[in-house]
C-alpha positions as CSV (number, residue, x, y, z in Angstrom):
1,X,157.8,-45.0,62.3
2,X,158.9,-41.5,61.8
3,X,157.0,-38.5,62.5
4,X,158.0,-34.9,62.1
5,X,156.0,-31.4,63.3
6,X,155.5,-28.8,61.2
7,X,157.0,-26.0,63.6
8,X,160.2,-27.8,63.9
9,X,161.4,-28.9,60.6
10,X,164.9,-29.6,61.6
11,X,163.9,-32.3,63.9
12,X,162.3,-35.9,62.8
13,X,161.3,-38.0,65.3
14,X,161.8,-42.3,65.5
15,X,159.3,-44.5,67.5
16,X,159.2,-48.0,67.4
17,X,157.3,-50.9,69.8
18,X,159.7,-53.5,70.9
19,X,158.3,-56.4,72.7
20,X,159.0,-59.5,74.7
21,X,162.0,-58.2,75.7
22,X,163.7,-60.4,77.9
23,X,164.7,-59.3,81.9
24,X,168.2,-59.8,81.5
25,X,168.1,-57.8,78.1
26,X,166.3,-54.8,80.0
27,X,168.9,-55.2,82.4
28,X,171.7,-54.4,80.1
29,X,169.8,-51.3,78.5
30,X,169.0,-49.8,82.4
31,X,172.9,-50.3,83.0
32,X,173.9,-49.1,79.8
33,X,171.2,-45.7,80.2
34,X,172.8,-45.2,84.1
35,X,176.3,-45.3,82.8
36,X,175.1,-43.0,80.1
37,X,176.5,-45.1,77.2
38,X,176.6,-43.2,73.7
39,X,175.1,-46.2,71.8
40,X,172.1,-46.2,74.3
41,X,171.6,-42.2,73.8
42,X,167.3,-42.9,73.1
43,X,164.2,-42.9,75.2
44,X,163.5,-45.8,76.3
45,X,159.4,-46.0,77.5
46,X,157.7,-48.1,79.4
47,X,154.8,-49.0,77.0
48,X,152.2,-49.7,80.5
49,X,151.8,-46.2,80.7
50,X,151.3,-44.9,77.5
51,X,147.5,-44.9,76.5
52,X,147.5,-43.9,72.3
53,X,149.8,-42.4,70.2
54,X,148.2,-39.1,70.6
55,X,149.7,-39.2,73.8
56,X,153.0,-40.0,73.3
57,X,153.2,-37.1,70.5
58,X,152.1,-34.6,72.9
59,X,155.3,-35.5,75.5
60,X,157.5,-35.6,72.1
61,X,155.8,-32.2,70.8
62,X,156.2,-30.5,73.9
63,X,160.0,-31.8,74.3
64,X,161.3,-31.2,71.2
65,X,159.5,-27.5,71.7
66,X,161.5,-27.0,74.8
67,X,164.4,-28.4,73.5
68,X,164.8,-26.2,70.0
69,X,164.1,-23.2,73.1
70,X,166.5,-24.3,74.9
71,X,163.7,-24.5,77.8
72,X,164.3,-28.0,78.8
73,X,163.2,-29.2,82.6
74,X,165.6,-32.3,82.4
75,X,169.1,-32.7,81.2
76,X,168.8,-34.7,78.4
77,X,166.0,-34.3,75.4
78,X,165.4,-38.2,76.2
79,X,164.7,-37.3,80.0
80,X,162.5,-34.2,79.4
81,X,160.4,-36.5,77.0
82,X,159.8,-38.7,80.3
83,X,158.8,-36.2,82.1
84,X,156.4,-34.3,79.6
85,X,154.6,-37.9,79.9
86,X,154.5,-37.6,83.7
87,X,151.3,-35.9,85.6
88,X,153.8,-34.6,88.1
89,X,157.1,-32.4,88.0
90,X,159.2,-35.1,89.9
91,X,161.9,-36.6,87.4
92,X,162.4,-39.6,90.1
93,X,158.7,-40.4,89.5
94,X,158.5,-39.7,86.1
95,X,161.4,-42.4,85.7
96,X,159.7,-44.3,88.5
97,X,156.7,-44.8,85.7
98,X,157.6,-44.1,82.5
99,X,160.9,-45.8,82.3
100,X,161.8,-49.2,81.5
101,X,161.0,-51.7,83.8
102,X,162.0,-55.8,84.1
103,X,158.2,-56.0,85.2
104,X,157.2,-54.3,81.5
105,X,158.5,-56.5,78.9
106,X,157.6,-53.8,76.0
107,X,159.5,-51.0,75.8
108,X,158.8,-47.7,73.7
109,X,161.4,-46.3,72.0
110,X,162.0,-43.1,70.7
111,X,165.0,-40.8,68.9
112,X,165.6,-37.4,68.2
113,X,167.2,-36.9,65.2
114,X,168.1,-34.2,63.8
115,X,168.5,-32.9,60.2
116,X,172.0,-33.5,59.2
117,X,172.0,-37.0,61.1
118,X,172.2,-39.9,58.8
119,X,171.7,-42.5,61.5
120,X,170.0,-46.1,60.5
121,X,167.8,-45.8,63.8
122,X,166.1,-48.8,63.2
123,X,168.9,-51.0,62.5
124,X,170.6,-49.9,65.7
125,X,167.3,-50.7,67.7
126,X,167.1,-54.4,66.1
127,X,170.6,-54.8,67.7
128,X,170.6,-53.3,70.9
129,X,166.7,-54.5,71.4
130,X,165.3,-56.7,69.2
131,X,163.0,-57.0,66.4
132,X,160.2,-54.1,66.3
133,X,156.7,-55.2,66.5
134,X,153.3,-53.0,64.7
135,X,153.1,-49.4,66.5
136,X,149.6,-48.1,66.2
137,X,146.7,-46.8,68.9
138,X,145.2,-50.8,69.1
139,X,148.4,-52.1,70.1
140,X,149.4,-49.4,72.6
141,X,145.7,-49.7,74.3
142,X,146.3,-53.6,74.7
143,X,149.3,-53.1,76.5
144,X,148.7,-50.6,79.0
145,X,148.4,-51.9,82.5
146,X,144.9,-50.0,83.0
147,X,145.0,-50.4,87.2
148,X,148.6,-48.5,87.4
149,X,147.9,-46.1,84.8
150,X,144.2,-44.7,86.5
151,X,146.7,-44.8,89.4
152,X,149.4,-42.4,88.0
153,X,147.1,-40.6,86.4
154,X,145.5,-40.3,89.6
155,X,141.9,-41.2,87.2
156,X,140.8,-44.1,90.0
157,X,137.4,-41.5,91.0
158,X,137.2,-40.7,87.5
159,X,133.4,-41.2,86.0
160,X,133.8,-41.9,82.3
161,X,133.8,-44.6,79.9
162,X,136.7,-46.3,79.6
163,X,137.5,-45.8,75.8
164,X,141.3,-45.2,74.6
165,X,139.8,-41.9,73.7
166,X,138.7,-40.3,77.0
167,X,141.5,-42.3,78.5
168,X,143.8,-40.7,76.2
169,X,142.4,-37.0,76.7
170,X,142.3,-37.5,80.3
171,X,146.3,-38.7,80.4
172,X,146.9,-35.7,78.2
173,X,145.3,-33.1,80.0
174,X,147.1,-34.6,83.3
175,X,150.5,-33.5,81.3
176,X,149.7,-30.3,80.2
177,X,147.9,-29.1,83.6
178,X,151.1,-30.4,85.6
179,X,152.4,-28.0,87.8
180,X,149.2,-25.7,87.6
């Protein structure tokens, strides 16, 4: 799926669900990621975190803003949008949950691309991932691992009803108060 924001025209943004990824397969992307391989150059998420899409746009809204300022936290664009998904300021952490995992079999993906890129995004994904699967709020809910995620979200006191909404405002006002 690709989504774009109104303030930044020059950017459009690339997400797409891949799951039942196999360990050895998550293997070669975390290699590939450390040795900062060029055909690996896109955010790879681990999807047990990430509550509704809502949530995920507000980390990609808030990088790509910081990245068209030239105001980025991290090195990379890919990096800072890991840590705008982060309740906390530490990049180890923010890796630590939001990164791929062999224990998360579902990975998040998502590209940057910019206007004059004429990149087949999804093609490349099917090869160095696998197949895409349906990206939408249901999905994302029925994957998230709800014990770690009150947990690094820091949400286990927390008195609400546990719908994907509050859940979702909650994680998202975690981000954007991080820091304060």
């Amino acid at each position: 799926m690709y989504i774009t924001f109104p303030q930044f025209p020059k950017y459009k943004v690339y997400i797409s669900l891949h799951q039942n990824i196999s360990s050895e397969k998550l293997q070669t992307i975390k290699e590939n990621l450390a040795s900062q391989n060029s055909e690996y150059n896109y955010c790879f998420l681990n999807a047990h975190h990430i509550i509704s899409l809502a949530h995920l746009q507000q980390a990609i809204h808030r990088s790509v803003m910081n990245y068209s300022r030239g105001t980025m936290s991290a090195k990379t664009v890919n990096a800072e949008i890991i840590l705008n998904l982060s309740p906390v300021n530490s990049i180890m952490d923010a890796f630590k949950n939001f990164g791929i995992r062999e224990d998360c079999d579902s990975a998040i993906v998502v590209k940057i691309i910019e206007e004059d890129s004429n990149e087949d995004v999804s093609e490349k994904l099917t090869k160095l991932v696998g197949p895409e699967s349906e990206l939408n709020d249901q999905v994302l809910f029925d994957l998230v691992d709800f014990k770690r995620f009150k947990k690094v979200y820091k949400l286990n006191d927390a008195k609400f009803t546990h719908t994907q909404n509050d859940l979702s405002k909650l994680a998202i006002g975690a981000c954007i108060l991080r820091g304060c």
